[in-house]
C-alpha positions as CSV (number, residue, x, y, z in Angstrom):
1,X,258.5,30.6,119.4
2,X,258.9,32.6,122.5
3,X,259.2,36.4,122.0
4,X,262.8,37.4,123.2
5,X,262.4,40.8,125.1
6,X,264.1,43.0,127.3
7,X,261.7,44.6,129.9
8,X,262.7,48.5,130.7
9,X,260.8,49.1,133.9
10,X,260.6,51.5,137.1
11,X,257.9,49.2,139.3
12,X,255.9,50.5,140.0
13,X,252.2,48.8,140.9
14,X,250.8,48.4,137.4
15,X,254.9,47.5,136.0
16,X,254.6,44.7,138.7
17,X,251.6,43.1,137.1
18,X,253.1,43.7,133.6
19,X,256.3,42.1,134.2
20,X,254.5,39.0,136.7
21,X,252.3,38.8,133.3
22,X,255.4,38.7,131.4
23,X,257.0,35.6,133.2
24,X,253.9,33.7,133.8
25,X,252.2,33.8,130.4
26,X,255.2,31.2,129.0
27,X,255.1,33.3,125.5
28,X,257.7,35.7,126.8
29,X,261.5,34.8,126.9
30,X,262.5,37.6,129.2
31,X,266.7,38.6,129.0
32,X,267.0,40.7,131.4
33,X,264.6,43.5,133.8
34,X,266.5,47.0,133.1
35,X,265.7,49.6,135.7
36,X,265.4,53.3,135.6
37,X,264.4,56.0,138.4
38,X,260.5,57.0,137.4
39,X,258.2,56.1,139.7
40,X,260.0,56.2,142.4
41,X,264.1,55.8,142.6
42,X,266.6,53.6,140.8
43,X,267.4,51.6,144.1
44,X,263.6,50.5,144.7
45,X,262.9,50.3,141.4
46,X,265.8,48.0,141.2
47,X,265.1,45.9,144.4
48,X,261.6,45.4,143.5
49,X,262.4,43.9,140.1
50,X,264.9,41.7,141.9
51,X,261.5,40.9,144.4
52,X,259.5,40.1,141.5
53,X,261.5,37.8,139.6
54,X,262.3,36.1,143.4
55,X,258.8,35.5,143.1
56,X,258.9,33.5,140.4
57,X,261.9,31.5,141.0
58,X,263.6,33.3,138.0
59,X,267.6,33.8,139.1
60,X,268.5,33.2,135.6
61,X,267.1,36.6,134.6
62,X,269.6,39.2,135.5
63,X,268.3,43.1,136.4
64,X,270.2,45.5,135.5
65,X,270.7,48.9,137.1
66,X,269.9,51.5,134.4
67,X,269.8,55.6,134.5
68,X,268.7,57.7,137.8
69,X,268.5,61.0,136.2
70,X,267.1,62.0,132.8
71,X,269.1,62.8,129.6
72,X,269.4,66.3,130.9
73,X,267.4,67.5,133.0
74,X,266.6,67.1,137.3
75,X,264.6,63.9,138.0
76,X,261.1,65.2,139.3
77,X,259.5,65.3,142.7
78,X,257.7,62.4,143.2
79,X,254.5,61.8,144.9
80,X,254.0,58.3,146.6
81,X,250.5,58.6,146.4
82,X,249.6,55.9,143.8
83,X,252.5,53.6,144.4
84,X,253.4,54.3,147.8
85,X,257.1,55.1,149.0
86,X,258.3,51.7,148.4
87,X,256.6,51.8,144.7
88,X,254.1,49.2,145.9
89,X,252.0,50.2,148.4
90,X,253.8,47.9,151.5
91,X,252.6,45.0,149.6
92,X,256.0,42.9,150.3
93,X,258.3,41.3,148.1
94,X,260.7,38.7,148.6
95,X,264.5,39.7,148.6
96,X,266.5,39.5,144.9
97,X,268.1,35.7,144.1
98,X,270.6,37.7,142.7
99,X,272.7,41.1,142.8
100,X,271.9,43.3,139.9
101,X,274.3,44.6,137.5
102,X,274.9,47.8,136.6
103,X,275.3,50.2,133.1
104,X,271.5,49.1,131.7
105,X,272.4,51.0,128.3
106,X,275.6,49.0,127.8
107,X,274.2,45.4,128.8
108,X,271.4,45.9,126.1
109,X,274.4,47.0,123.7
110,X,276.2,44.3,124.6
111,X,273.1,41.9,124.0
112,X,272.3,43.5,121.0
113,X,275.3,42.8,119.9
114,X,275.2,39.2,120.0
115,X,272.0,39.2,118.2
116,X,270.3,38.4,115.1
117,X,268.7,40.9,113.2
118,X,265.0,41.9,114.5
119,X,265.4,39.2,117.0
120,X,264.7,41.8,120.2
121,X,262.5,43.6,121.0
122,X,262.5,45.9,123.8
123,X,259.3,46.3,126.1
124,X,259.9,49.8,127.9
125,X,257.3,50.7,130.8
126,X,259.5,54.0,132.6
127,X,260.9,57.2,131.6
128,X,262.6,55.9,128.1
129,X,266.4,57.0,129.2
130,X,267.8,53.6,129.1
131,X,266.9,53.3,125.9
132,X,267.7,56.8,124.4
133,X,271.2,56.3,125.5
134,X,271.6,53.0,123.8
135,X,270.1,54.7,120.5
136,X,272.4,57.7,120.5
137,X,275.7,55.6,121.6
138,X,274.6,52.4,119.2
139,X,273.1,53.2,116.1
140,X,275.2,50.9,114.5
141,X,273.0,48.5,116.5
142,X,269.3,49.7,115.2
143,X,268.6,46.8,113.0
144,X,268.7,44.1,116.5
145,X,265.7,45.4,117.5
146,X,262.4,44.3,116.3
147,X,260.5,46.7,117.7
148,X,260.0,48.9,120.6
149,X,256.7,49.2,122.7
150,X,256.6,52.0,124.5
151,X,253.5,53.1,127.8
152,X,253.8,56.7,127.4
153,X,252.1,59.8,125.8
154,X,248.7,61.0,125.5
155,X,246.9,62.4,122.2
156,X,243.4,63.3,123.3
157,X,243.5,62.2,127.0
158,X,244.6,64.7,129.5
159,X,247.5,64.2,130.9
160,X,248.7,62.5,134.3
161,X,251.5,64.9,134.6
162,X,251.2,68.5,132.9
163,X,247.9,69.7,131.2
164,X,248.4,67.1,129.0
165,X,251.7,65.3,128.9
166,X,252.0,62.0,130.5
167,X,254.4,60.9,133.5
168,X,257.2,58.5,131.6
169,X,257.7,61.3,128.8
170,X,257.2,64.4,131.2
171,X,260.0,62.5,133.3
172,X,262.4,62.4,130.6
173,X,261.2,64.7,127.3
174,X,264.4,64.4,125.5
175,X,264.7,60.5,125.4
176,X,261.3,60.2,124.5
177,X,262.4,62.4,121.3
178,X,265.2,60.6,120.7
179,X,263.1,56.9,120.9
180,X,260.3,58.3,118.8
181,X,262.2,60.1,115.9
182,X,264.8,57.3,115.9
183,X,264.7,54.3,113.0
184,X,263.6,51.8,114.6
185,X,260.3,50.5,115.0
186,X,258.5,52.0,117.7
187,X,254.6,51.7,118.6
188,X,253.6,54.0,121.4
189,X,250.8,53.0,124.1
190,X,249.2,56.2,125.8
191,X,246.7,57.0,127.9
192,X,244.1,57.2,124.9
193,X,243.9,53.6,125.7
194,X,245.5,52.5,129.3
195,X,242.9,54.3,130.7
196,X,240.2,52.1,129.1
197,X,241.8,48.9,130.7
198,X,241.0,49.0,134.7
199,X,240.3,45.5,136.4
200,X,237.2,45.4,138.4
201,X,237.1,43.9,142.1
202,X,235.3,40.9,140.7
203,X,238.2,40.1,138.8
204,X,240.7,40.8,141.2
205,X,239.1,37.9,143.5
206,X,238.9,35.8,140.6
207,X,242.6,35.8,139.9
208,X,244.2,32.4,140.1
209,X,245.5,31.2,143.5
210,X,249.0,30.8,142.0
211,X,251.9,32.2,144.0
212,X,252.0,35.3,141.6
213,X,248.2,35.1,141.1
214,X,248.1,35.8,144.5
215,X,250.6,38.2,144.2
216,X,248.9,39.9,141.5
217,X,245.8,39.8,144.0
218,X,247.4,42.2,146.4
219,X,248.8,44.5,143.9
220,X,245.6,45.2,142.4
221,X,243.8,45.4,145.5
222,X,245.9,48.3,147.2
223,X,245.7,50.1,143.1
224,X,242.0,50.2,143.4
225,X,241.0,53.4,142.8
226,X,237.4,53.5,144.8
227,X,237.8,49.9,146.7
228,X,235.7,48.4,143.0
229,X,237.2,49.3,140.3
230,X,241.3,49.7,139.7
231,X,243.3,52.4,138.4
232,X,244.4,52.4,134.8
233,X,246.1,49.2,133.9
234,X,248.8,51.0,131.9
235,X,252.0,49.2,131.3
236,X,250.1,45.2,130.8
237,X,248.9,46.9,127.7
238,X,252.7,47.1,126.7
239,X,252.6,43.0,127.5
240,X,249.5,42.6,125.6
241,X,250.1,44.5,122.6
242,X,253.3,42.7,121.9
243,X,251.8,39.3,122.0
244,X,247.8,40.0,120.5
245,X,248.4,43.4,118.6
246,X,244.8,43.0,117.3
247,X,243.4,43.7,120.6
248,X,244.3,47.4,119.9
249,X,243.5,49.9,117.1
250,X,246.1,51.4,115.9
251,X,247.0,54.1,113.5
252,X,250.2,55.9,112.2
253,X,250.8,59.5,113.5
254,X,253.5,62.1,112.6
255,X,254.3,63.0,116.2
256,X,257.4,65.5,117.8
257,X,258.0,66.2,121.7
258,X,257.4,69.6,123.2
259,X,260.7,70.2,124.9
260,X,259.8,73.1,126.7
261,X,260.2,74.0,130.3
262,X,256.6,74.6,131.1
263,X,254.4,71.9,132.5
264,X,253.5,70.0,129.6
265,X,257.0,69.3,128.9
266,X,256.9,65.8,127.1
267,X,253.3,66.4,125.8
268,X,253.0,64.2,122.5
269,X,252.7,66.7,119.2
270,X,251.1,65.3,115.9
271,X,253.6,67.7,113.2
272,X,253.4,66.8,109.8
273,X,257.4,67.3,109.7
274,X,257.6,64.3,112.6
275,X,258.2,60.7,112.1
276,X,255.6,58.0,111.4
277,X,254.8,56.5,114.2
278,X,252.6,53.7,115.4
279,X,250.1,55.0,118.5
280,X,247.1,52.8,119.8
281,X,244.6,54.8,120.0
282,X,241.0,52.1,120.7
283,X,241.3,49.0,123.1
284,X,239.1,45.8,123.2
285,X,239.4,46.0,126.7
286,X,237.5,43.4,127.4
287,X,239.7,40.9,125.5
288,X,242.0,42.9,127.3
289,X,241.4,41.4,130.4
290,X,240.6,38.0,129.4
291,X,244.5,38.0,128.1
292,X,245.8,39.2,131.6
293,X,244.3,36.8,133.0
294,X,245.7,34.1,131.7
295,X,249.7,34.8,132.7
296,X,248.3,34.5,136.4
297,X,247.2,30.4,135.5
């Protein structure tokens, strides 16, 4: 059976190969695209995952306008210099099938709600504010989701952000602490291993000449980092953790969030007194790869 998922996003180059991955690999079915204002606002974050699913023919997926501010605190300055002003680098996108909706934290109540037990799980790649909100304002609705993946965080990897906190959490601090100490399942993906998972320009070329294999081609090209090798490949892993866990080594940490005001606001802290939480910390990134690839067929 296909995994039923809601995709929490802010795309975002590599969130545009994650989510093209999610709706090409046929093992995903995707509910709706959420959006959230991370790596660059709410109203290009929301157009381009109205672009993407264009891409794909998908007007049965709604997206869903989510939070443009953190929990509490100013959304930060953002520098376009890996994703560009528009969030992709001028690669272009078609325009959305569809207008999106709006209230993300209440449509993901709502189709909570209707579910089974365990029978979601939510795939978040962006600041986690969509999700704290539902958390908080829901708990009676904890026991719908089957898990929550989560691209953020670093343990022994500097940081992208502060000294060594990482963008999504430094974004929003306080909903990563609410996700992370919450009861429900929650397995975090940091830069311990996204930065382990880069696509070479080999394999950008080799990509399949599909319409979003082609898409992905362009993507990837403008995210190379030195014109051979990409930049960090960080919110696929997300993708390819839910579906082949195996490819990852994980291990259960006892983590807080600082909530400080100083730069490494957000920075992950392993504290006895924390929750137990699940944090991939080693990638087969080869297998990786060979995984990716194959949503592009």
């Amino acid at each position: 059976m296909k995994k039923r998922v809601i995709i929490d996003t802010d795309p975002g180059l590599d969130d545009a190969i994650a989510i093209l991955f999610a709706l090409g690999c046929g093992k995903f079915d995707v509910l709706g695209l959420t959006t959230v204002a991370g790596n660059i606002g709410l109203d290009r974050t929301t157009g381009n995952a109205g672009g993407l699913l264009a891409v794909m023919g998908r007007s049965d997926i709604p997206v869903i306008r989510g939070a443009d501010i953190p929990l509490t605190r100013e959304l930060q300055d953002l520098i376009a210099i890996v994703h560009g002003t528009d969030g992709l680098k001028g690669v272009p996108l078609p325009e959305p099938l569809a207008t999106p909706l709006d209230n993300a934290p209440d449509w993901i109540a709502r189709t909570l709600a209707a579910a089974e037990p365990g029978s979601i799980d939510i795939l978040a790649l962006g600041p986690l504010t969509n999700v704290a909100h539902v958390l908080t304002e829901h708990p009676e609705l904890m026991d719908r989701i089957g898990e929550i993946i989560v691209m953020g965080g670093t343990i022994n990897e500097p940081g992208n952000s502060g000294p060594n906190s990482e963008f999504n959490f430094a974004t929003d601090p306080e909903a990563a602490s609410v996700v992370i100490g919450s009861p429900a399942k929650v397995t975090i993906i940091p830069l311990d291993v996204t930065r382990k998972v880069r696509a070479q320009i080999d394999y950008v070329e080799a990509l399949p000449d599909t319409q979003h294999g082609r898409l992905a081609r362009e993507l990837l090209t403008v995210y190379l980092q030195d014109g051979r090798q990409s930049r960090p490949l960080h919110d696929p892993c997300v993708m390819l953790a839910s579906l082949e866990p195996s490819i990852f080594t994980v291990e259960s940490l006892k983590l807080d969030v600082d909530l400080g005001d100083d730069p490494d606001a957000g920075r992950l802290l392993i504290d006895r007194r924390g929750k137990p939480v699940d944090v991939a910390l080693g990638v087969d990134a080869e297998r990786a790869l060979a995984l990716l690839r194959t949503g592009f067929v």
